[in-house]
C-alpha positions as CSV (number, residue, x, y, z in Angstrom):
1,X,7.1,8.3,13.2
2,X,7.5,11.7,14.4
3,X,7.9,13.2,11.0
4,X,4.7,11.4,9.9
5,X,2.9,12.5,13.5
6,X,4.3,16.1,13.2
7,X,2.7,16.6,9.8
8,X,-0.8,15.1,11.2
9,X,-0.7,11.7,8.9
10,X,-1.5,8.6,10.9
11,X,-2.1,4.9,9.5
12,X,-4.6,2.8,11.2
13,X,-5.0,-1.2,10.2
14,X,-8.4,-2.8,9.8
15,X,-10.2,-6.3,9.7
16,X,-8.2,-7.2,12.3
17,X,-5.0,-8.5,12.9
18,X,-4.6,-12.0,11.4
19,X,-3.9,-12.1,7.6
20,X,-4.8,-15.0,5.3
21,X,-1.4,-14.5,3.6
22,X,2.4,-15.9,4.8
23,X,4.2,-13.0,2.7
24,X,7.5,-14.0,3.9
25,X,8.8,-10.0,4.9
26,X,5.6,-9.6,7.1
27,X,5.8,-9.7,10.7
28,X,1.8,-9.7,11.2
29,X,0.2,-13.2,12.5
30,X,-0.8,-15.7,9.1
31,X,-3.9,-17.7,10.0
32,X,-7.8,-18.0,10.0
33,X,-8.9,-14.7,11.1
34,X,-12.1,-14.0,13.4
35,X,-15.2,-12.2,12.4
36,X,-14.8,-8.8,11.8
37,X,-16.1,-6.1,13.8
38,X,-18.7,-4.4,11.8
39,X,-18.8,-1.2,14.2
40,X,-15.2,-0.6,13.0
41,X,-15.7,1.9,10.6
42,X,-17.6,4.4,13.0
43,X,-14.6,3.7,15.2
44,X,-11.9,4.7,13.3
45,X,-13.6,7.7,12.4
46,X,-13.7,8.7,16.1
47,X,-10.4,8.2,16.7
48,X,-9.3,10.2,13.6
49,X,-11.6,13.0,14.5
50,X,-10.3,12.8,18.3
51,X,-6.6,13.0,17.5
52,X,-7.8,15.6,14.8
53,X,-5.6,13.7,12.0
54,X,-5.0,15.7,8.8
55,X,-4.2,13.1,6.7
56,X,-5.2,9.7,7.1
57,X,-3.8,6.1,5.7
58,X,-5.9,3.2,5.8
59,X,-4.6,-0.2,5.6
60,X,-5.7,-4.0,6.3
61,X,-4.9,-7.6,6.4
62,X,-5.3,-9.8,3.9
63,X,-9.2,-11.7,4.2
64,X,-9.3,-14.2,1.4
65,X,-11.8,-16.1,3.5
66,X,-14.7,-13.3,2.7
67,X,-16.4,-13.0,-0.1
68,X,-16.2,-9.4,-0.6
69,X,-12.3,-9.1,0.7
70,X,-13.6,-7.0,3.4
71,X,-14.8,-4.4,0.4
72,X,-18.1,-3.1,2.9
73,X,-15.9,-2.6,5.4
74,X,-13.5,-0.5,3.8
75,X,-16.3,1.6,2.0
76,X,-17.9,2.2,5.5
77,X,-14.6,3.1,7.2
78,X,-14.0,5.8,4.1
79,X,-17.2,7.3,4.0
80,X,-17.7,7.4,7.8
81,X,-14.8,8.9,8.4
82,X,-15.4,11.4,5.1
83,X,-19.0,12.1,7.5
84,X,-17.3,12.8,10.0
85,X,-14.1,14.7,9.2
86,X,-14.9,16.1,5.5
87,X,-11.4,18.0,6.1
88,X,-9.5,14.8,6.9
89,X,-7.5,13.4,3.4
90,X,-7.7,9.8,3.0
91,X,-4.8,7.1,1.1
92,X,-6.2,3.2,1.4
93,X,-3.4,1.1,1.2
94,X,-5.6,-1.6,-0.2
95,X,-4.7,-6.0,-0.3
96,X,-4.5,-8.2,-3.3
97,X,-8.4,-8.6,-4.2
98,X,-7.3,-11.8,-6.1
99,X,-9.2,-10.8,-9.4
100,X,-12.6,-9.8,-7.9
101,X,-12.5,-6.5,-9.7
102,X,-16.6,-6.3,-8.0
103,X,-14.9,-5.9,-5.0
104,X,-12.1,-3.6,-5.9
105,X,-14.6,-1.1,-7.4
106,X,-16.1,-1.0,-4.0
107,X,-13.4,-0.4,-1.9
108,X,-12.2,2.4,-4.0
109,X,-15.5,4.5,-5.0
110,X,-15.5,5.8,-1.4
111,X,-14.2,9.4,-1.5
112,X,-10.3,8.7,-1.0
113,X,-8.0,10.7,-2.5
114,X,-5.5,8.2,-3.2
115,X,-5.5,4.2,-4.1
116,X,-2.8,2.5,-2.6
117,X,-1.7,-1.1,-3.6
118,X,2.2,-2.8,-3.1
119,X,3.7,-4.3,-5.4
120,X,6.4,-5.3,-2.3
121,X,9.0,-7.0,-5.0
122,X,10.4,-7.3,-8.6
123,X,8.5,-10.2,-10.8
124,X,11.5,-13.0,-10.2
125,X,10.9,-12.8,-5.9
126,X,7.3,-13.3,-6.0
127,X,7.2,-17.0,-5.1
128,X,9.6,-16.6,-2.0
129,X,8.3,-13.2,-0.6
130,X,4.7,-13.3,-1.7
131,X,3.6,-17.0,-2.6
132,X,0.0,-16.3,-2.8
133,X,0.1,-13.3,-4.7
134,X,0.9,-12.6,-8.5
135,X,3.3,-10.3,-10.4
136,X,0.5,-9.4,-13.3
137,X,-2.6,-9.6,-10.8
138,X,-1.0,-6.8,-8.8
139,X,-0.5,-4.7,-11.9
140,X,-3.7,-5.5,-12.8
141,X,-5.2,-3.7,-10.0
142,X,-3.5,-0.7,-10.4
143,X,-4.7,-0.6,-13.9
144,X,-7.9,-1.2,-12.9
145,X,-7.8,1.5,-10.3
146,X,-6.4,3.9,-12.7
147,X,-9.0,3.3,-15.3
148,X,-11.7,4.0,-12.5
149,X,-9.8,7.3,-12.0
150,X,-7.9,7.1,-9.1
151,X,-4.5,8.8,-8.1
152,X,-2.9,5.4,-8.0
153,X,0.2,4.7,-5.3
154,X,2.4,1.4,-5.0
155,X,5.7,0.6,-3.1
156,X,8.6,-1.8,-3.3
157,X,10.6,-3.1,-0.6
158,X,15.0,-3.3,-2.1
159,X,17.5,-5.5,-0.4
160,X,15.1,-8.5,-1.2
161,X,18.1,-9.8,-3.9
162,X,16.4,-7.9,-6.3
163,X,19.1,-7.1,-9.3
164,X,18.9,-3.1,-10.6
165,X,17.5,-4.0,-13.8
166,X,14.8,-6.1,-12.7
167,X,13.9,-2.7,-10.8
168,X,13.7,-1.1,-13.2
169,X,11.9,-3.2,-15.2
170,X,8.7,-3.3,-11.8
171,X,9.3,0.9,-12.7
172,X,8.3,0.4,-16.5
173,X,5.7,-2.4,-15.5
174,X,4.2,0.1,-13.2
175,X,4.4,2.8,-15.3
176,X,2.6,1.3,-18.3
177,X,-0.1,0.3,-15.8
178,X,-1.2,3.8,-14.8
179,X,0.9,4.0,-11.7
180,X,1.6,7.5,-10.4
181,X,3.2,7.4,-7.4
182,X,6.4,5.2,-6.5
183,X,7.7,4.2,-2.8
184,X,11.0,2.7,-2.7
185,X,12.7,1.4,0.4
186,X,15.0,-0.6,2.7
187,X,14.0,-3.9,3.5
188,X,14.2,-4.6,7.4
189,X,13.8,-7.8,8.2
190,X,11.4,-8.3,11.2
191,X,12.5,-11.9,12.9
192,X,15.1,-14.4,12.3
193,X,12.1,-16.5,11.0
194,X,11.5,-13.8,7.9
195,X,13.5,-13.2,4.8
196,X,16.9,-12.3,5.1
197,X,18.5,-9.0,4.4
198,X,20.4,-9.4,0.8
199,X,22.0,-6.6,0.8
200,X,22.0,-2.9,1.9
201,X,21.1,-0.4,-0.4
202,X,23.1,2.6,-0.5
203,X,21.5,6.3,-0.7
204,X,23.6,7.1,-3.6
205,X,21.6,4.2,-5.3
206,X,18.4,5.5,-3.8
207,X,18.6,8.4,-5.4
208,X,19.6,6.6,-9.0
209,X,16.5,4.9,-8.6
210,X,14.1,7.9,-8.1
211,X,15.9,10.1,-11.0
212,X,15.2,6.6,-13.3
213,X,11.7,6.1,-12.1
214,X,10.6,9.7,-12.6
215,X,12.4,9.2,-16.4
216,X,10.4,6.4,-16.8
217,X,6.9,8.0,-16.7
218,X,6.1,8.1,-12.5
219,X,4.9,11.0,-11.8
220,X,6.3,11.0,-7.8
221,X,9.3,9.0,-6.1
222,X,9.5,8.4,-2.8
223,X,13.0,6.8,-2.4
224,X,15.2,6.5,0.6
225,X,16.8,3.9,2.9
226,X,13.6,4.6,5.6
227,X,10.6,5.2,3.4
228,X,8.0,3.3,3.7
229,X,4.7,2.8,2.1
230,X,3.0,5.7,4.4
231,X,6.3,8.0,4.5
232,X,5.1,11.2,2.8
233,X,2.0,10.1,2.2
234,X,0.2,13.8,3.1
235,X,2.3,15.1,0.0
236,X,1.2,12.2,-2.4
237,X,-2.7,13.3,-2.5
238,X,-1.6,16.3,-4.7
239,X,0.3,14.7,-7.0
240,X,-1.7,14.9,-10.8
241,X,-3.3,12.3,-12.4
């Protein structure tokens, strides 16, 4: 935290903080989530501009319930704070739009400089760490994204009982779908309640896995026992597309 604070990157969560998911690694509430505050946008932009943020990641719950995902609000909360800070970079860490590609457009043709969406695991995990969610849909969306022209980000939690070739197999998945940046890390598991911890991945390995992935067309690994999605993430909005 004080790596990411010391480089000016903070992540801020919006629409609330109830998702419609019950990914079983999450530690944020699963339910029916209230209205969302449509003065949101203007408010994250004045915090951002009031702790004078250099670099800024922008993430959210799951909202299945809406329509649009939440897509207005995340292309308000971009542009406002683009109004407001022009200076300010910008990742959005965006959820599973479950196929309405209307709605991804939206929340990505705001002004960010990079398009974030996590893959989390390797195909064979899906039903017992993301039940609602699906292998090809997610790599669908970062296709999509690509193909719009985005600088396109993803990450992948190990230690889930994920084998080494089913890793590398996400890699070439990801790779083939346009993906450009790659964030591997240590699964942590929040509660007793939550997926357990298979096994603990060691840094030698770590560092196998970010020479393979850059091998395998990535252009940018992030990979270490602490990295998480937003580790870096100032660094990852110069990386080509």
């Amino acid at each position: 935290m004080g790596e990411c604070w010391g480089a000016g990157t903070a992540t801020f969560m919006i629409l609330g903080n109830v998702c419609t998911r019950s990914c079983s690694f999450c530690a944020v509430a699963t339910g029916r989530p209230n209205e969302y505050d449509t003065d949101e946008p203007r408010r994250v932009a004045e915090a951002i501009k009031l702790m004078q943020v250099k670099h800024a990641v922008i993430t959210s719950v799951n909202r299945d319930e809406l329509k649009d995902k939440g897509a207005e609000i995340w292309y308000q909360t971009v542009r406002q704070v683009k109004e407001n800070t022009p200076e300010t970079t910008i990742e959005t860490l965006i959820p599973d739009v479950k196929s309405n590609w209307d709605a991804l457009i939206h929340m990505i043709e705001a002004g960010q400089e990079v398009v974030s969406h996590n893959m989390e695991t390797v195909e064979r995990l899906y039903r017992a760490v993301r039940p609602q969610a699906k292998y090809a849909r997610s790599l669908e969306q970062i296709k999509r994204t690509k193909e719009f022209g985005q600088r396109t980000k993803s990450g992948i939690m190990l230690g889930l009982g994920e084998t080494q070739d089913e890793v590398y197999k996400a890699m070439d998945d990801l790779a083939e779908n346009g993906l450009d940046i790659l964030t591997l890390g240590q699964y942590l598991q929040p509660t007793k309640m939550h997926h357990e911890v298979i096994e603990w991945i060691t840094p030698e390995m770590f560092d196998n896995y970010r020479e393979e992935g850059l091998r395998r067309g990535l252009k940018y690994v992030e990979s270490g026992p602490l990295v998480r999605s937003s580790y870096h993430a100032e660094r990852h909005v110069n990386v080509p597309i």
